[in-house]
C-alpha positions in Angstrom: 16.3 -0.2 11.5 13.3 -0.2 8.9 13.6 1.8 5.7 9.8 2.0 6.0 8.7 5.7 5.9 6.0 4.8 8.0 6.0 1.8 10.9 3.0 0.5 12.7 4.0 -2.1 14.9 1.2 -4.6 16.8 -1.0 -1.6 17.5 -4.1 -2.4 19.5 -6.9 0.1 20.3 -10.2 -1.0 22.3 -12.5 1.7 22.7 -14.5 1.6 26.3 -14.2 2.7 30.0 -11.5 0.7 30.8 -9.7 -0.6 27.9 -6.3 -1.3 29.5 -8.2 -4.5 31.4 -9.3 -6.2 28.3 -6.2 -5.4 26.2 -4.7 -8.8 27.9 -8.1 -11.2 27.0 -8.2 -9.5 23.6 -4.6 -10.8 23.0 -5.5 -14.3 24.3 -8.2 -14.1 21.4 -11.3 -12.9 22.6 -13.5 -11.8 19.3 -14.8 -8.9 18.7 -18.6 -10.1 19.3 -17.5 -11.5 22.7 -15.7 -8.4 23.4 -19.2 -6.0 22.9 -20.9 -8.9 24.4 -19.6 -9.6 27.5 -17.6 -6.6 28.6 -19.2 -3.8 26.7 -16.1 -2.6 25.0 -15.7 -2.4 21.1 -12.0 -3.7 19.4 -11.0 -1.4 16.6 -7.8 -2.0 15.9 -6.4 -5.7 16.4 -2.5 -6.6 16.7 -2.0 -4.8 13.4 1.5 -4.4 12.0 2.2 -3.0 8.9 5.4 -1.2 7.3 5.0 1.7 4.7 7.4 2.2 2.1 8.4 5.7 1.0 7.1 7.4 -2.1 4.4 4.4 -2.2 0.8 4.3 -2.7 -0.5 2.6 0.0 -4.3 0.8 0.2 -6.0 -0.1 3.2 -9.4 -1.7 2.5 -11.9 -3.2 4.3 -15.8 -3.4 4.7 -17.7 -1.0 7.2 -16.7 -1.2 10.8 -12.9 -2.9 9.9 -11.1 -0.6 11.1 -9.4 1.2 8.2 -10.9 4.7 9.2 -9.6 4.3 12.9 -6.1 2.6 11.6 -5.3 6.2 9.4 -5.8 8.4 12.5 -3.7 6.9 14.4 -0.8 8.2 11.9 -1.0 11.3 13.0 -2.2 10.5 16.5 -5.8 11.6 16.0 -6.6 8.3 18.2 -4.6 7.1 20.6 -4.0 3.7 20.6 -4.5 1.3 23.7 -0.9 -0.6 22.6 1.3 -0.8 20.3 4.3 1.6 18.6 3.6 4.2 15.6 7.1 5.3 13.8 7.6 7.9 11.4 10.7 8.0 9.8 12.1 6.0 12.8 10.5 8.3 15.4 8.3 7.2 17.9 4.7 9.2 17.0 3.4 8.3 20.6 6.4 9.8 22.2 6.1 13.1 20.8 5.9 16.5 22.6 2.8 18.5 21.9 4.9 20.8 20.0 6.1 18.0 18.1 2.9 16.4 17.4 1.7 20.1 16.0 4.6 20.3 14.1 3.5 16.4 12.4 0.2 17.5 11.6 1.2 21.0 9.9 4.5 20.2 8.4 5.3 17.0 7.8 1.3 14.8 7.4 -1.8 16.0 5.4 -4.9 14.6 5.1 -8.3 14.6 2.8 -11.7 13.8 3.9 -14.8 11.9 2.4 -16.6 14.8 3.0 -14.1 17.5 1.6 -13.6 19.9 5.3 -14.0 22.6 3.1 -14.4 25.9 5.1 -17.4 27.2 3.4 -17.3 31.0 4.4 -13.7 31.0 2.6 -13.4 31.0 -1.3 -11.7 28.5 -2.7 -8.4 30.6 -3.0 -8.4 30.9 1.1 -9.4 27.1 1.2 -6.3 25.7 -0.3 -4.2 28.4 1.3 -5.4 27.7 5.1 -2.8 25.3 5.2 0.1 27.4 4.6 -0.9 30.3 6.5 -1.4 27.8 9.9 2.0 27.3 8.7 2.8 30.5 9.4 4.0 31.4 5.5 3.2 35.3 4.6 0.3 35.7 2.7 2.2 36.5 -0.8 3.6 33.0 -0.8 0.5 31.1 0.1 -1.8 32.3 -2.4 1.1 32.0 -5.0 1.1 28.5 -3.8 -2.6 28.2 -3.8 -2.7 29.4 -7.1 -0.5 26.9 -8.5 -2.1 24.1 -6.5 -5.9 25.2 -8.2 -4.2 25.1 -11.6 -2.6 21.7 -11.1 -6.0 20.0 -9.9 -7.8 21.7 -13.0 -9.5 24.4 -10.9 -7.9 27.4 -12.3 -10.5 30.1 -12.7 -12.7 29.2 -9.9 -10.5 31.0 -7.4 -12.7 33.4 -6.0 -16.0 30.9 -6.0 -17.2 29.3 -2.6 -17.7 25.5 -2.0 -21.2 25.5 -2.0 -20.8 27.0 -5.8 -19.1 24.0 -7.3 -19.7 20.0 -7.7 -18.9 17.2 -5.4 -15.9 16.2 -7.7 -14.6 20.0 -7.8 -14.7 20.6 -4.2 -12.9 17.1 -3.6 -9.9 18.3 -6.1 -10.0 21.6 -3.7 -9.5 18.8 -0.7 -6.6 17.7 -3.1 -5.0 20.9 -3.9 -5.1 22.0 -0.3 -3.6 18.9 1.0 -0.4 19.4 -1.7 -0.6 22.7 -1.3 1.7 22.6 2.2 4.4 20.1 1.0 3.9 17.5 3.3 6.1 14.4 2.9 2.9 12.1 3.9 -0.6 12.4 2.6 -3.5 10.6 4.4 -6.1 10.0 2.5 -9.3 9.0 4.0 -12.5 7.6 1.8 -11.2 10.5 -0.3 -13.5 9.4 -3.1 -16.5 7.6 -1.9 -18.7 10.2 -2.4 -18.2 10.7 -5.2 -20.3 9.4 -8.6 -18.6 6.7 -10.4 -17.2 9.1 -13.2 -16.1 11.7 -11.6 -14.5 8.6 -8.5 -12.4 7.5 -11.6 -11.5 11.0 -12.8 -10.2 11.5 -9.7 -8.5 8.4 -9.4 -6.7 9.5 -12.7 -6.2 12.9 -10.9 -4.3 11.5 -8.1 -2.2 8.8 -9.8 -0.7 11.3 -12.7 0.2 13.9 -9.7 1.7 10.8 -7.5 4.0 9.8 -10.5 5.3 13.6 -10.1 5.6 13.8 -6.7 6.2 10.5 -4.8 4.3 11.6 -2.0 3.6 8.6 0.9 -0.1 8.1 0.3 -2.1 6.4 2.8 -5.6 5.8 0.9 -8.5 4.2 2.4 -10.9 2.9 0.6 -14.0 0.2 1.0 -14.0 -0.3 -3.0 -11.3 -3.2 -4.1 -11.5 -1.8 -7.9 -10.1 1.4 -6.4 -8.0 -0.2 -4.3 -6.6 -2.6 -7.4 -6.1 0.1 -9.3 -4.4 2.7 -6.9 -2.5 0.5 -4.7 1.5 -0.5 -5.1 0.9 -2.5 -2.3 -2.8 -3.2 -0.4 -3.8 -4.3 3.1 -7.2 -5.4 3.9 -9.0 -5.5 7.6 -11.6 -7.7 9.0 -12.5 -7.1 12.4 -9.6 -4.5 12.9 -6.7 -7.4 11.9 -4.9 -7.2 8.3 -6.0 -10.5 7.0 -3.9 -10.4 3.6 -1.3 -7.1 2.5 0.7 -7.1 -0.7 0.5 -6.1 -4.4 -2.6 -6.1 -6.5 -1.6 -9.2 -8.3 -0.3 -11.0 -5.0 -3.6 -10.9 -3.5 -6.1 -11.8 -6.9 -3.5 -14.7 -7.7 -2.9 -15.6 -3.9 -6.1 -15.1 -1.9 -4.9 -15.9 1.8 -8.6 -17.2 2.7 -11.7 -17.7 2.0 -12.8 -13.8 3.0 -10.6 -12.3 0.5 -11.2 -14.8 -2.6 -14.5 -13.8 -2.5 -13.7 -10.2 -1.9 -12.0 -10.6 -5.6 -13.9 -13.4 -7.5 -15.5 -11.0 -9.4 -13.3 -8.4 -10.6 -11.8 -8.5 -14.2 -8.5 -9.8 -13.5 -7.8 -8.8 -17.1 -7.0 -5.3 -15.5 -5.5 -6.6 -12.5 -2.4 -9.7 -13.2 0.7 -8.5 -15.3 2.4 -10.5 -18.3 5.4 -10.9 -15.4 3.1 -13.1 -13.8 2.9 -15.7 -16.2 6.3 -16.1 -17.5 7.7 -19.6 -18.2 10.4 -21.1 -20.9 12.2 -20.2 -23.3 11.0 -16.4 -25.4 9.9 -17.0 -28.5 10.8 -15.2 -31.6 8.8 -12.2 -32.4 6.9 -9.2 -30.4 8.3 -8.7 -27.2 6.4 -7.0 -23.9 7.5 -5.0 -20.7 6.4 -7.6 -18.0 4.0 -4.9 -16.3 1.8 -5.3 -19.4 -1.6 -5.9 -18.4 -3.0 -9.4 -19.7 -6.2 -7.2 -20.8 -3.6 -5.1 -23.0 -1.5 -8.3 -23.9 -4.2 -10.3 -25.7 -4.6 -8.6 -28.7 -0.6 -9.0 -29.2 -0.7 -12.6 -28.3 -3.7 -13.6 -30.6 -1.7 -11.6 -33.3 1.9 -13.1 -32.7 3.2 -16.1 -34.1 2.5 -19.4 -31.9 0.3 -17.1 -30.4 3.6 -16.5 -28.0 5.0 -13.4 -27.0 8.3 -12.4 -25.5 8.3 -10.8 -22.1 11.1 -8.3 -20.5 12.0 -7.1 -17.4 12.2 -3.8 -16.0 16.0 -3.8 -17.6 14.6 -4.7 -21.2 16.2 -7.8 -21.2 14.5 -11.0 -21.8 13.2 -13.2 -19.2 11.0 -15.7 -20.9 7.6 -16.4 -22.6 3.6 -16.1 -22.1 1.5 -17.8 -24.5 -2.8 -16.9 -25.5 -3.7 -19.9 -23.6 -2.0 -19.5 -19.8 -3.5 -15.7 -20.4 -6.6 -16.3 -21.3 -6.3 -19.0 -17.9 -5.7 -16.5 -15.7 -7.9 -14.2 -16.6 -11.3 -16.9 -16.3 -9.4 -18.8 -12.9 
């Protein structure tokens, strides 16, 4: 059996009056234009497997109408899918009872919108505490919770203020806080940020790794940004046309583009902030300054233009040494 906290195994889902009849063409490899084209049904989700590790960060990215959006509901059986299985800590998601399924969504799943959800009649307080009280916690313990929640999203003092009263970037940590604020093993987090302006997007970004290195929540994140995605993601899927063209780490996909789609999805990024001194190890280690082979190249540079032989050392994540990287195979990779 899969350690995977979350499974999704070859999970179709057609949207149309009859989807069950084209699930067998769509198989065989009709497209997605020839689906809508000549039998008036739209594919959202195509033969998409995909295992999610426990206490990981994980990406799924794609442009508009990919599927990425319609993938993340399906977690917690917002959508139903035409085929396929969805496991959850080896249980079967689609085989759940409706008390089950409640139990998922309040307990055990939690999820943050692109456009907040806030309730906008409640104060912020009663925002991040709806959660626990649909729960069914008393209300001492879910505005003690709530409290805490506002405080760890830097919101303390705005308690008692209503959505509409604070910025696009506040209400989104309210989003945050509420999600966290019931516990939930598995936090879904849809276009969380896109709404945001770029400033406040990376504060938030900041926001959400510093708490994830506390917590080692399960974090679905969807995004249709690949710098958000390179920077968030321990490990990244990207859609086309409701498939996963390419999934693994940051580096494994700007190093290893599976086609021509995703290298120029990531020609242009700095890969300076992307590929790792690990990367590039080869030989013998030199004599002198020695780095932790998850040092960014963009971070390594000024070391290896200082060190002697303009060579550094590089270790692994048990400090001992596993070889060398010198200015020239970094300064390579970067411009590749």
């Amino acid at each position: 059996m899969s350690d995977a906290k979350i499974s999704i195994r070859n999970l179709y889902k057609i949207f149309g009056k009859s989807p069950d009849s084209v699930l067998a063409l769509v198989r065989e490899g009709l497209s997605k234009e020839d689906l809508l084209a000549h039998h008036d049904h739209v594919l959202g989700i195509n033969d998409v497997s995909l295992d999610i590790q426990p206490h990981g960060l994980q990406v799924i990215m794609g442009l508009s109408g990919s599927g990425k959006s319609t993938l993340i509901r399906h977690i917690n059986r917002l959508i139903d899918p035409t085929a396929g299985e969805i496991l959850i800590d080896g249980e079967d998601v689609l085989r759940m009872s409706e008390r089950q399924l409640r139990d998922l969504r309040r307990f055990r799943t939690s999820m943050v919108f692109q456009k907040f959800g806030l309730l906008p009649h409640r104060r912020i307080l009663q925002n991040v505490a709806y959660g626990l009280q649909v729960q069914g916690r008393s209300e001492t313990d879910s505005t003690r919770a709530a409290r805490h929640w506002i405080a760890r999203v830097g919101l303390d003092g705005y308690e008692n203020h209503y959505p509409a009263q604070l910025s696009g970037g506040m209400q989104q940590r309210v989003g945050l806080a509420r999600a966290l604020a019931t516990d939930a093993d598995i936090l879904l987090m849809d276009e969380a940020f896109s709404a945001l302006d770029p400033l406040i997007r990376t504060e938030m970004q900041g926001i959400l790794l510093e708490l994830q290195q506390e917590l080692h929540k399960t974090i679905v994140f969807i995004t249709h940004d690949l710098d958000e995605a390179l920077r968030l993601g321990d490990n990244i899927a990207i859609l086309r046309d409701g498939a996963v063209v390419q999934q693994g780490s940051a580096q494994q996909i700007v190093l290893r583009p599976a086609d021509a789609y995703i290298h120029d999805f990531v020609k242009d990024i700095n890969r300076g902030r992307v590929i790792r001194l690990g990367s590039l190890v080869e030989g013998d280690a030199p004599e002198g300054p020695v780095l932790p082979h998850d040092t960014l190249l963009e971070d390594a540079l000024l070391h290896l233009s200082d060190a002697p032989g303009q060579r550094v050392a590089v270790s692994d994540r048990t400090g001992r040494i596993v070889g060398g990287v010198d200015l020239k195979s970094a300064i390579r990779a970067i411009h590749a």
